[in-house]
C-alpha positions in Angstrom: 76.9 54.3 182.5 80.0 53.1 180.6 83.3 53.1 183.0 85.0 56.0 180.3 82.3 58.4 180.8 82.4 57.6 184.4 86.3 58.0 184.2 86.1 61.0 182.6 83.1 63.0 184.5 85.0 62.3 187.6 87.8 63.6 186.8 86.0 67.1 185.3 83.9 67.1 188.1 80.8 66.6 186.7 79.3 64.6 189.4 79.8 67.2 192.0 80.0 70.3 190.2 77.5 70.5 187.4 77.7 73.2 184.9 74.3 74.6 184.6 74.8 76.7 181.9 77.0 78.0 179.4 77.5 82.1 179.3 79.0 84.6 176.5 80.7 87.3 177.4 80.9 90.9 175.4 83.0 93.6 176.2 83.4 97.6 175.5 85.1 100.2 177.1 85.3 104.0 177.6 87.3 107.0 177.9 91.0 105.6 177.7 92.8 108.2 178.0 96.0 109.0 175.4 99.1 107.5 177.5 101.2 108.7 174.6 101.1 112.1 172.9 101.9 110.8 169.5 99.0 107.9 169.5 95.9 106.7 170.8 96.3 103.6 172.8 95.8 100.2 171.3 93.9 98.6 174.2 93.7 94.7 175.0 91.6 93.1 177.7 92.8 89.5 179.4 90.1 87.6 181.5 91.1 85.9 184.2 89.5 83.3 186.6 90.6 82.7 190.5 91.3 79.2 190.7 92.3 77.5 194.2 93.7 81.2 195.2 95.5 81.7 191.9 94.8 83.6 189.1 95.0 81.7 185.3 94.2 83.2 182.2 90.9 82.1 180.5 91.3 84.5 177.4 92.3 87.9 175.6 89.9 90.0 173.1 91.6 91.3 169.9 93.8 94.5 170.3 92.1 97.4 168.5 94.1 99.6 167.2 94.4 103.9 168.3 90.8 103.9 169.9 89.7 105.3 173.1 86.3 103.5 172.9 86.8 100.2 172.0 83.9 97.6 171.1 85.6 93.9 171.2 84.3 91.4 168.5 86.1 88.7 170.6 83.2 86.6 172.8 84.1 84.8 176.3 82.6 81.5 176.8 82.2 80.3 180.1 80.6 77.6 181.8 78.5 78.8 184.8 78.1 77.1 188.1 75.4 78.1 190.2 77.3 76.5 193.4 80.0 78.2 193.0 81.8 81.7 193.5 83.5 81.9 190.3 85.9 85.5 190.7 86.6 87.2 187.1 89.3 90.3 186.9 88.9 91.7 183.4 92.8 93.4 182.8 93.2 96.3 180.6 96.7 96.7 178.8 97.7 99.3 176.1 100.0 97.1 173.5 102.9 98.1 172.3 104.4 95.9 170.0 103.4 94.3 166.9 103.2 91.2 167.6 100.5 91.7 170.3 102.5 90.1 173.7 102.1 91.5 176.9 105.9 91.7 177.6 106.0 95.3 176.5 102.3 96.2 177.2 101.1 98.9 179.7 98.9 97.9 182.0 96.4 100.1 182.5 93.9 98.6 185.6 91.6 96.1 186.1 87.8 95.2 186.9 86.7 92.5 189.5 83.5 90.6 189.7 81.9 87.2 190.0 80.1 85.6 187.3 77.2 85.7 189.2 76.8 89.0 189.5 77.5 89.4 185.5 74.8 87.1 185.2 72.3 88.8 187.8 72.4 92.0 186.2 73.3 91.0 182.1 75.0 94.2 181.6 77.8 95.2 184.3 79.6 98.8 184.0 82.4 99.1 186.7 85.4 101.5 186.5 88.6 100.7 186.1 91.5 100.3 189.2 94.4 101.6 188.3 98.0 100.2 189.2 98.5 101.4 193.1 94.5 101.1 193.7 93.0 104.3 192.7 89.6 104.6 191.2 90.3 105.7 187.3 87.8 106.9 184.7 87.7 104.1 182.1 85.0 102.0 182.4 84.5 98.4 181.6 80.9 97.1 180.5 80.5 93.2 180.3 77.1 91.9 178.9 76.6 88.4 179.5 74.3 86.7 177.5 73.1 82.3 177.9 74.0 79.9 175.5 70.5 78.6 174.4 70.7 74.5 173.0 71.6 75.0 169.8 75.8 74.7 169.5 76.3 75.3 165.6 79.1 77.2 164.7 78.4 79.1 160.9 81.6 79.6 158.3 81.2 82.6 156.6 83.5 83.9 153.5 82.8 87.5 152.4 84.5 89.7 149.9 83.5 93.0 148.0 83.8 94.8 144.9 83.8 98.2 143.6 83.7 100.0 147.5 84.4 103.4 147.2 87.6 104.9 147.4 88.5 107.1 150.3 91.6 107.7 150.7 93.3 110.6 148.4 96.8 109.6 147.6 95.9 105.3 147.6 92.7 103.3 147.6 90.2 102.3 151.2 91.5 100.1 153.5 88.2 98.5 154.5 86.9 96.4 157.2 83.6 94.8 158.0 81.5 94.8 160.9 78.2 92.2 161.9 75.9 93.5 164.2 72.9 91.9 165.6 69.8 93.4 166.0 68.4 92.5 169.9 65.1 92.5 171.0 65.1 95.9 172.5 66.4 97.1 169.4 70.0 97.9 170.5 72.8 96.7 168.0 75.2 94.0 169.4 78.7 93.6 167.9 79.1 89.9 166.3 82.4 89.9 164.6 84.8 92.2 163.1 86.7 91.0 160.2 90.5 91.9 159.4 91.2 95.3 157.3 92.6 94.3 153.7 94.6 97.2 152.7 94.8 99.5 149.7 92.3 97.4 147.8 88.7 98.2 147.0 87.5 94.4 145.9 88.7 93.0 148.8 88.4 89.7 150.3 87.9 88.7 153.8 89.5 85.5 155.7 87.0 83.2 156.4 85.6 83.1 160.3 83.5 81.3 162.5 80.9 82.6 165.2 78.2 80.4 167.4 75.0 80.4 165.7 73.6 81.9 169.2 75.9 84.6 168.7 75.0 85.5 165.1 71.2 85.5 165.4 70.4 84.0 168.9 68.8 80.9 166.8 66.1 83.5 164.8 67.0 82.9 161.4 65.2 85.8 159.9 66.4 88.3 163.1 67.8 91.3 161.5 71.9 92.1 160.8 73.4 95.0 160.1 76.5 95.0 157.9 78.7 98.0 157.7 82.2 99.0 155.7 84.5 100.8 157.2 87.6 102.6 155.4 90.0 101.9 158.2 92.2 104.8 159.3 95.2 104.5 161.6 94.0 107.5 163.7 91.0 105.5 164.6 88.9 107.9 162.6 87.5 105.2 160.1 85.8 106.5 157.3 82.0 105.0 156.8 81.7 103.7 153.8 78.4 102.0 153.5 76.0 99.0 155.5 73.5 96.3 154.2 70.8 94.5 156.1 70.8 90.5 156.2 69.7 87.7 157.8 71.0 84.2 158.3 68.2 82.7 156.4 69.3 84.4 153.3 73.0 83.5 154.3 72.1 80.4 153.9 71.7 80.8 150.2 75.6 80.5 149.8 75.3 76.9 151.6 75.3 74.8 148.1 78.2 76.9 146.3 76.1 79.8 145.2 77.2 83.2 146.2 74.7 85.4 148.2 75.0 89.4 147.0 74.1 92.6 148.8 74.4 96.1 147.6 76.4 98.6 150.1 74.6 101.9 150.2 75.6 104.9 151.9 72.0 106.8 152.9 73.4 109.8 152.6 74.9 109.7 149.0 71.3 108.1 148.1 69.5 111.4 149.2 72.3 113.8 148.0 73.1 111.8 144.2 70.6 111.2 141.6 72.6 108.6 139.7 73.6 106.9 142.9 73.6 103.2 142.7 75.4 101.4 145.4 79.0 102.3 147.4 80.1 98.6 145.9 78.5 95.1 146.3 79.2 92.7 149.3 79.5 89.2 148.4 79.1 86.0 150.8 81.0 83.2 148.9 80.6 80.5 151.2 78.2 79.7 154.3 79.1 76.5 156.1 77.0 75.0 159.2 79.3 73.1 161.3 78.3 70.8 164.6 80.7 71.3 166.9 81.4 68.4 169.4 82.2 68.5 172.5 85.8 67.0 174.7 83.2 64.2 176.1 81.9 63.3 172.8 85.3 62.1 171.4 86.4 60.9 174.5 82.9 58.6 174.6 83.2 57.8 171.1 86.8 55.8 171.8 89.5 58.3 171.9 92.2 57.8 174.0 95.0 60.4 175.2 98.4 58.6 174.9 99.8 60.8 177.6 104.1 60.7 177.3 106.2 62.0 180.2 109.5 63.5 179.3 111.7 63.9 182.5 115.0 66.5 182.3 117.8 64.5 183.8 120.5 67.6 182.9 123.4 68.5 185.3 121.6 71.8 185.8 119.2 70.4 187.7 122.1 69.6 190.2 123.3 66.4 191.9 120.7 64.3 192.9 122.7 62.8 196.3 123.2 66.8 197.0 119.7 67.8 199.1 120.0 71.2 197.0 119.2 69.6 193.9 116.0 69.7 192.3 115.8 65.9 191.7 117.1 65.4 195.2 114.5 62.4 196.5 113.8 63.5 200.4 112.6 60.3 202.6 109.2 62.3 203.6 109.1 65.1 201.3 108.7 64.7 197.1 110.7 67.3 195.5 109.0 69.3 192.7 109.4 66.6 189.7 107.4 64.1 191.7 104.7 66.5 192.6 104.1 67.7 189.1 104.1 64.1 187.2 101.2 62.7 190.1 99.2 65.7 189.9 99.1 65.7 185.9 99.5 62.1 185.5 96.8 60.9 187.5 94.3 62.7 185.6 96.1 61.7 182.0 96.0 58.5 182.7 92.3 58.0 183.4 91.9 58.3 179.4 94.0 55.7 178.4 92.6 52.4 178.3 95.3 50.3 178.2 97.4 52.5 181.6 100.8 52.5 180.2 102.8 55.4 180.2 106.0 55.9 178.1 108.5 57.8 179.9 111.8 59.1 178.5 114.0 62.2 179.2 114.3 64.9 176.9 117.8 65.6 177.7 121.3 64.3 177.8 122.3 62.2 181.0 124.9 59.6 180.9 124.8 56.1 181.8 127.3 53.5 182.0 129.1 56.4 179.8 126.7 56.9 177.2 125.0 60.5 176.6 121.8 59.9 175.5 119.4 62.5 174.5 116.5 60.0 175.0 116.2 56.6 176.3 114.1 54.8 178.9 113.6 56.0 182.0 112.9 52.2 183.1 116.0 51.4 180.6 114.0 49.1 179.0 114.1 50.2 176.0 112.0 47.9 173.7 109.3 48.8 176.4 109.7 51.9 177.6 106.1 52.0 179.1 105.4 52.0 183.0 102.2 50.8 184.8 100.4 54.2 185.7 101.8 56.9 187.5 102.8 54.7 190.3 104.8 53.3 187.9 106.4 56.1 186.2 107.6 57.7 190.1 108.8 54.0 190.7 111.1 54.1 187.8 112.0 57.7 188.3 113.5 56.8 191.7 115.1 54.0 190.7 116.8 55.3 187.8 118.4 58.7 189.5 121.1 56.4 191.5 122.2 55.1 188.1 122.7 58.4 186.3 125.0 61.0 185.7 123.6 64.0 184.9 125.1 65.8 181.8 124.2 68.6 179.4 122.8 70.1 176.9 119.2 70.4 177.6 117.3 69.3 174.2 113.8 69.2 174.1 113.3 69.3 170.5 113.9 65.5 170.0 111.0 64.2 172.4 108.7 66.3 171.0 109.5 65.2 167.4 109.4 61.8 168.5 106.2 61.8 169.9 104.9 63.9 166.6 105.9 60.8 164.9 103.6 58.2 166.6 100.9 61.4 166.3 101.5 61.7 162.9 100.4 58.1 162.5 97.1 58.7 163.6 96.5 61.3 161.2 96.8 58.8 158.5 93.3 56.9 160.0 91.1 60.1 159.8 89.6 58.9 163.0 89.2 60.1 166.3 90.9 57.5 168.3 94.4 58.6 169.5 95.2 62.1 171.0 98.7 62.4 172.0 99.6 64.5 175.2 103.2 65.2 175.5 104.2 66.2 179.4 107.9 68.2 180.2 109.1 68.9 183.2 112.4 70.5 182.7 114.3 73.1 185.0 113.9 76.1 182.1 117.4 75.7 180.4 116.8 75.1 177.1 119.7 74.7 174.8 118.0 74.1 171.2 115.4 76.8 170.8 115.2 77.2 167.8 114.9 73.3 167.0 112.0 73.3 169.3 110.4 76.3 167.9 110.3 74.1 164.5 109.0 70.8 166.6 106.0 72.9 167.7 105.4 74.6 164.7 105.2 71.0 162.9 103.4 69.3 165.7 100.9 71.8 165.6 99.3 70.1 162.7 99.4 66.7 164.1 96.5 65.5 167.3 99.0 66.4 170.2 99.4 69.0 172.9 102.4 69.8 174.8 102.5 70.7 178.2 105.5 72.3 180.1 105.8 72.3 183.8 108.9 75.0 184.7 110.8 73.3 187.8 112.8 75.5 190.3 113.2 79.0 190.0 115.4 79.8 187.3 114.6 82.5 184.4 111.5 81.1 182.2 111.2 83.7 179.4 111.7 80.9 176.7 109.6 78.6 177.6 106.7 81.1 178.1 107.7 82.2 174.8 106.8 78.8 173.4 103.3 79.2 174.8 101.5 81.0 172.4 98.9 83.2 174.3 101.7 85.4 174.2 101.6 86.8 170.2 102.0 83.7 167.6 104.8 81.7 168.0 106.9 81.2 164.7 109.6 78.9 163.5 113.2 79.9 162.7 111.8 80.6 159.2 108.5 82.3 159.9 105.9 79.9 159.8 103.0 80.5 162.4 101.8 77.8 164.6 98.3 76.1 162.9 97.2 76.2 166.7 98.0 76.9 169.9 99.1 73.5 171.6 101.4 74.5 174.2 100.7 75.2 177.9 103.8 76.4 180.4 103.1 76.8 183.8 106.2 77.5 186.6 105.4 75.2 189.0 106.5 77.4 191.6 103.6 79.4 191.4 101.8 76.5 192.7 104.2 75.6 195.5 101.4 76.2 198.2 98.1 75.4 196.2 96.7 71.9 196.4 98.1 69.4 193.3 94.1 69.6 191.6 95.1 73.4 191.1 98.3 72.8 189.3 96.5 70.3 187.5 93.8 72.4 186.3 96.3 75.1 185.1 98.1 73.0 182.8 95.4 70.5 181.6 92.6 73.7 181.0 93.6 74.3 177.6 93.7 70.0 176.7 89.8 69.6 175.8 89.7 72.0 173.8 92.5 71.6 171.8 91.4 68.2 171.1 88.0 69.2 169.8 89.4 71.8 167.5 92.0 70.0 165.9 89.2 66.9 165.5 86.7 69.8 164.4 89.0 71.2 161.9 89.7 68.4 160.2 85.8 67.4 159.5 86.4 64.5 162.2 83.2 63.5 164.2 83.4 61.3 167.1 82.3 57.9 166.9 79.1 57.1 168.8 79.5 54.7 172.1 77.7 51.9 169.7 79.8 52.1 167.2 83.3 52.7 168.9 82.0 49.4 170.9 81.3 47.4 167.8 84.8 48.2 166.1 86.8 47.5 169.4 88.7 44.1 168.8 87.9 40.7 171.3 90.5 40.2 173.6 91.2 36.5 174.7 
């Protein structure tokens, strides 16, 4: 076994804690009740797993708009371990805003289980516990279904032409749906596509779905297509449905498009002349072989894992025991904990165990504000042996500094985007740059930062911000973009989501693996979709081996 796999199954826990299986999870829900006379609700669910005794969130389905009985397109994927009690509470919200956050949501209740059970029974119904722990009448159904062998994801790009028109005083707003035909001949919802409005020839964004999900590996399995004119009372007009099957999908693999005529049965009984309700086009089918964190990790990647340390007079005097960089003789204050319990993971996936360390801030030394320099002030090599390392030159450099202001965290992140973008340039999987903050929450240059992530969200690097101390941390959860899509001073959406904030004080009395499997969750599979969407397969062990240069 080579010493990376080793290096990198311990630290996942592979050798203790196999995964047996991988599970789906679908979700529906009933009898919402209207919390607003003027609307129907516009219900979200967030899963989230127990972890060490705290809650993290795993996921969130799509919010679907005024309906009381929603079906959610969106799949949870989990891995399942028989060994363990893995606690799920499924949280219902009724969104209020456009842009989909939570901030102004209602919550409405939640549903606890364990995987196991979900598992045990493949379809769970439980009813929803309202706020204050009374029983309510919504319930939530979770059907849980096994990943069998084959991992494929399938690219599909549909558009239409000619749908019928619906709508009086402007033209159908239409949507489509996928459903699967099951063995015991019940439909299951596969994927739901956007509504394009006021246009009958519309076309569709492209979307992915698991090739288990679309057809459970049976080519020829039946799928049901249906158009929908939407509606905003969440009475969607039908507008017709096609049959399919992935085999015939497959027809649009080489360029060709693959056509279906959308009937309405009813206007085919009642019309004599009655042709079609408009034809259904696939333009484009695409099989893609997704790889896996372990893949690119054994092929030769390494994470080049940056700490950026906020050395900013808000933070208070170190020499005072009230500040947060305050070194206590038996005690490590927050900082330290943070960078060892991230950090000694990180590190096990770079070869070479140097860690660049820099603040993101402005402290002075020797009279010089600096934005960024070396915490070891060596500044032609900035890098530190290991973690040890990095809390070695933390400690030594606080006695030397005066802390100053403003808190900037735009410039570390941009300089790290610039080794990152780099890499790009090699169209190889062989450097994945992890950039870690720990900064007390005051950030001074937003709106710079907002631009960093939006640009570095292009480029093979994640960002990962641990909140220190108590203070208010609405920005910085702001940057994190499970919360709606996080946009740059001029409106351009993140390309993917590659920031995860955690306050660290929510981990004050968990064990250091907890805090490090909050913040590092999201990190494998970030790098396998930015290596995915770029076409970028891992190397095999052979070849990364072979390419490696001789050292003396």
């Amino acid at each position: 076994m080579s010493d990376i796999y080793e290096s990198a199954a311990n630290s996942l826990g592979l050798f203790s804690s196999p995964c047996l299986t991988k599970v789906e999870l679908r979700l529906t829900c009933k009898g919402i009740s209207d919390r607003d006379a003027l609307s129907k609700p516009d219900p979200c669910i967030v899963l989230n797993m127990q972890s060490h005794g705290q809650w993290m969130e795993v996921d969130r389905t799509e919010v679907i708009r005024s309906c009381v009985n929603p079906t959610y397109s969106k799949v949870f994927t989990l891995d399942f371990y028989f060994e363990e009690v893995q606690r799920l509470r499924f949280e219902l919200y009724d969104i209020n805003s456009s842009h989909n956050g939570l901030k102004e949501a209602d919550f409405l209740g939640s549903v606890e289980c364990t995987l196991g059970q979900i598992i045990s029974q493949r379809k769970l119904s439980k009813a929803l516990v309202r706020p204050g722990g009374t029983v309510g009448k919504v319930i939530i159904t979770i059907t849980a279904e096994e990943l069998t062998g084959n991992d494929d994801y399938i690219e599909l790009s549909f558009s239409a032409r000619k749908l019928d028109d619906k709508d009086f005083f402007s033209k159908s707003d239409p949507f489509l749906e996928i459903y699967r035909l099951n063995d015991d001949a019940t439909l299951q919802l596969v994927y739901r596509t956007e509504t394009v409005m006021n246009n009958l020839n519309p076309v569709w964004k492209t979307f992915k779905v698991s090739l288990n999900s679309l057809c459970s590996g049976d080519h020829e399995r039946k799928l049901q297509c249906t158009v929908w004119d939407w509606d905003s009372n969440g009475k969607h007009d039908y507008i017709g449905e096609f049959e399919a099957t992935f085999k015939e999908m497959r027809g649009a693999i080489d360029g060709r498009q693959v056509q279906w005529p959308c009937i309405n049965p009813k206007y085919k009984v009642k019309k004599k002349n009655y042709k079609n309700s408009g034809i259904v086009i696939l333009n484009q089918c695409k099989i893609i072989k997704m790889h896996s964190f372990l893949d690119y990790i054994m092929g030769g990647c390494q994470i080049q894992f940056t700490v950026a340390i906020d050395f900013t007079a808000s933070n208070g005097d170190p020499r005072n025991s009230c500040s947060l960089h305050y070194i206590h003789p038996y005690q490590p204050n927050e900082y330290l904990k943070a960078l060892v319990a991230v950090g000694e993971i990180c590190q096990d996936y770079d070869r070479s165990n140097m860690l660049p360390v820099s603040p993101p801030s402005s402290p002075t030394s020797s009279l010089q504000v600096s934005h960024d320099f070396a915490v070891n002030f060596n500044e032609d090599n900035p890098e530190c042996a290991g973690i040890q390392g990095v809390v070695e030159a933390y400690q030594a450099c606080l006695p030397k500094l005066q802390l100053y202001g403003p808190t900037n965290i735009a410039p570390i992140i941009q300089k790290v985007a610039n080794s990152a973008s780099q890499e790009v340039h090699t169209k190889e999987a062989m450097q994945y740059f992890i950039l870690l903050i720990l900064t007390d929450g005051v950030i001074t240059d937003m709106a710079d930062t907002r631009e960093a992530i939006v640009q570095a969200s292009h480029l093979p690097m994640s960002v990962i911000i641990v909140g220190v101390g108590n203070a208010d941390f609405s920005d910085m959860q702001m940057l994190d973009g499970d919360d709606g899509i996080l946009r740059s001073p001029k409106g351009e959406p993140v390309l993917r989501d590659i920031v995860q904030f955690v306050p660290f004080r929510n981990f004050k009395h968990a064990s250091p693996a907890a805090l490090a499997k909050s913040v590092l969750a999201e990190v494998p599979n970030q790098v396998v979709d930015y290596y995915n969407s770029k076409g970028i397969k891992p190397k095999v062990p052979s070849e990364y081996q072979s390419s490696r240069p001789f050292g003396p």
